[in-house]
BABADREN-753240 format. One record per residue (C-alpha): residue in three letters; x, y, z; residue number from 1. Coordinates in steps of 0.001 Angstrom, whole numbers, always signed. Layout:
% residues N
node rest: ALA; X: X; Y: Y; Z: Z; nr: NUM
...
***
This chain:
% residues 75
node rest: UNK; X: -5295; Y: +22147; Z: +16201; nr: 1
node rest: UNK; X: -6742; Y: +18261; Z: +15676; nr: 2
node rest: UNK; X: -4874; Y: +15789; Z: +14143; nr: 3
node rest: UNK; X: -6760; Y: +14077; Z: +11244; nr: 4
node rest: UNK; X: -5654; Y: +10680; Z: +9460; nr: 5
node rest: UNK; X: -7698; Y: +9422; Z: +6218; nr: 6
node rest: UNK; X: -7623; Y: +5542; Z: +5399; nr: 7
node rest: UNK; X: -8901; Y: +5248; Z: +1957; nr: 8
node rest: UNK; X: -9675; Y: +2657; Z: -582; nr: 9
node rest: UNK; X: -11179; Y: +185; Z: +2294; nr: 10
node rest: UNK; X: -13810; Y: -2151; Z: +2735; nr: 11
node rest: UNK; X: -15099; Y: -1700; Z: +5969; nr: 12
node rest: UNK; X: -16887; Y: -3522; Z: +7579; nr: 13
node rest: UNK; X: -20228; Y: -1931; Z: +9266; nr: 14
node rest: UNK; X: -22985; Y: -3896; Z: +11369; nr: 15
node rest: UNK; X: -25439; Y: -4447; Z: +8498; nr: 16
node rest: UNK; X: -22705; Y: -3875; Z: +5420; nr: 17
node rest: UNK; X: -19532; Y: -4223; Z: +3961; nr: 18
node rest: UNK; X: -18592; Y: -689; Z: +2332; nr: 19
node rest: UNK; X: -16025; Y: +265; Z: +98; nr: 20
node rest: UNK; X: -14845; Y: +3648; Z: +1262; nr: 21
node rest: UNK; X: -13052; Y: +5837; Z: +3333; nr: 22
node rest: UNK; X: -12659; Y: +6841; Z: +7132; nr: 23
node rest: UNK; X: -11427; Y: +9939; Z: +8591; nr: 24
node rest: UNK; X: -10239; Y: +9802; Z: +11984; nr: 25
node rest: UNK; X: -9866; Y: +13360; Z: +13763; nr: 26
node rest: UNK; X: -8017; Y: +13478; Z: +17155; nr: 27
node rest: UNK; X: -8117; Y: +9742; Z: +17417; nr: 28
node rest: UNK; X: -12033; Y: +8903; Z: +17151; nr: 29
node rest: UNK; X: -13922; Y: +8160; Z: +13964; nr: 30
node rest: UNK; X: -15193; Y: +11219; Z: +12334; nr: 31
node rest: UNK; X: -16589; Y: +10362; Z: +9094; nr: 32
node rest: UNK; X: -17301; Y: +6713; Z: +6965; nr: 33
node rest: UNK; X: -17960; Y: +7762; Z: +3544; nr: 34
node rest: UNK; X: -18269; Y: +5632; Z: +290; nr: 35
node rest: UNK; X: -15603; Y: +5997; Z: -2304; nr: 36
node rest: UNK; X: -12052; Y: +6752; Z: -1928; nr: 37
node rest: UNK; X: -10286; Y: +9446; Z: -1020; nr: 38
node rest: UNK; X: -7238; Y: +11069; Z: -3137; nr: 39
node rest: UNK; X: -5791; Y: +12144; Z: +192; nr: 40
node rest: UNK; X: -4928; Y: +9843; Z: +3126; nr: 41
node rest: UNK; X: -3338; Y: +6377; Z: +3634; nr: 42
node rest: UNK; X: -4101; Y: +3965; Z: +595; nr: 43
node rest: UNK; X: -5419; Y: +697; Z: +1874; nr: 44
node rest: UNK; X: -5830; Y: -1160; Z: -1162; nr: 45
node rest: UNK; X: -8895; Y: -3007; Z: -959; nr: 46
node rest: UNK; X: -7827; Y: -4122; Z: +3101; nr: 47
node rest: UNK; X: -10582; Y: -4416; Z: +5449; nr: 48
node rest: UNK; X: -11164; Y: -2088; Z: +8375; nr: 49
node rest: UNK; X: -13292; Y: -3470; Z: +10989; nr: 50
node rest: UNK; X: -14269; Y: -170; Z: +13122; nr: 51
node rest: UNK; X: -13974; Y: -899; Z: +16676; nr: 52
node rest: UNK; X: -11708; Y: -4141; Z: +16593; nr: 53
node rest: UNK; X: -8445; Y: -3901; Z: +18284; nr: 54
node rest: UNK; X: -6429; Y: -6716; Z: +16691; nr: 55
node rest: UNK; X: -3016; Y: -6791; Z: +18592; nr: 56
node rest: UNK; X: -1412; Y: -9318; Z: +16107; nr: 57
node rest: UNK; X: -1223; Y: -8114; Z: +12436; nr: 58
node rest: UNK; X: +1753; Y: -8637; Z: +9782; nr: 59
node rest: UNK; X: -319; Y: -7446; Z: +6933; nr: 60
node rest: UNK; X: -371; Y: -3602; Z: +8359; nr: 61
node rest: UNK; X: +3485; Y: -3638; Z: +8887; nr: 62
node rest: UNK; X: +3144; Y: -4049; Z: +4452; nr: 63
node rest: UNK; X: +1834; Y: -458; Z: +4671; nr: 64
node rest: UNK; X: +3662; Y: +1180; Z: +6925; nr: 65
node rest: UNK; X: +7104; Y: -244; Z: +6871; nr: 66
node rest: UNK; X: +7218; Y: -2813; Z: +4539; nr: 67
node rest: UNK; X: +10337; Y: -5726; Z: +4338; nr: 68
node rest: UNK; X: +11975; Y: -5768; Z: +754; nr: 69
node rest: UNK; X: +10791; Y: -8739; Z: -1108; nr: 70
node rest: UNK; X: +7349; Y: -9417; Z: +896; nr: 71
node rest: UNK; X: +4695; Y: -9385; Z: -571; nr: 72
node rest: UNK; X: +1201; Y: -9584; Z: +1674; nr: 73
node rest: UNK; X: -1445; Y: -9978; Z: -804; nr: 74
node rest: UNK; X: -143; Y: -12073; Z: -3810; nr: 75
***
């Protein structure tokens, strides 16, 4: 069975374009960039998602996935 993750409500960031949208990731490769967001998945509330990019230093994700009490990353 794959594993699939969705990361909606993005702009990502493509070669020639800056899309708001949706990615789904199946069995850890990019499967699908579509426009529009996705009811399922991870909401990423208008974050960017640079495709690609392996950024070893980010506080802003930890906001998402297990966020501090009181923070608040994009206020």
């Amino acid at each position: 069975m794959s594993k699939e993750t969705v990361f909606s409500n993005a702009r990502i960031v493509l070669e020639d374009d800056i899309l708001s949208g949706s990615i789904l990731i199946r069995d850890g490769k990019i499967a699908d960039i579509s426009e529009g967001n996705s009811v399922a998945g991870e909401d990423f509330e208008g974050d960017y998602i640079i495709p690609g990019l392996v950024e070893l230093h980010t506080d802003h994700l930890e906001g998402h996935y297990q966020p501090r009490p009181g923070i608040r990353w994009n206020k």
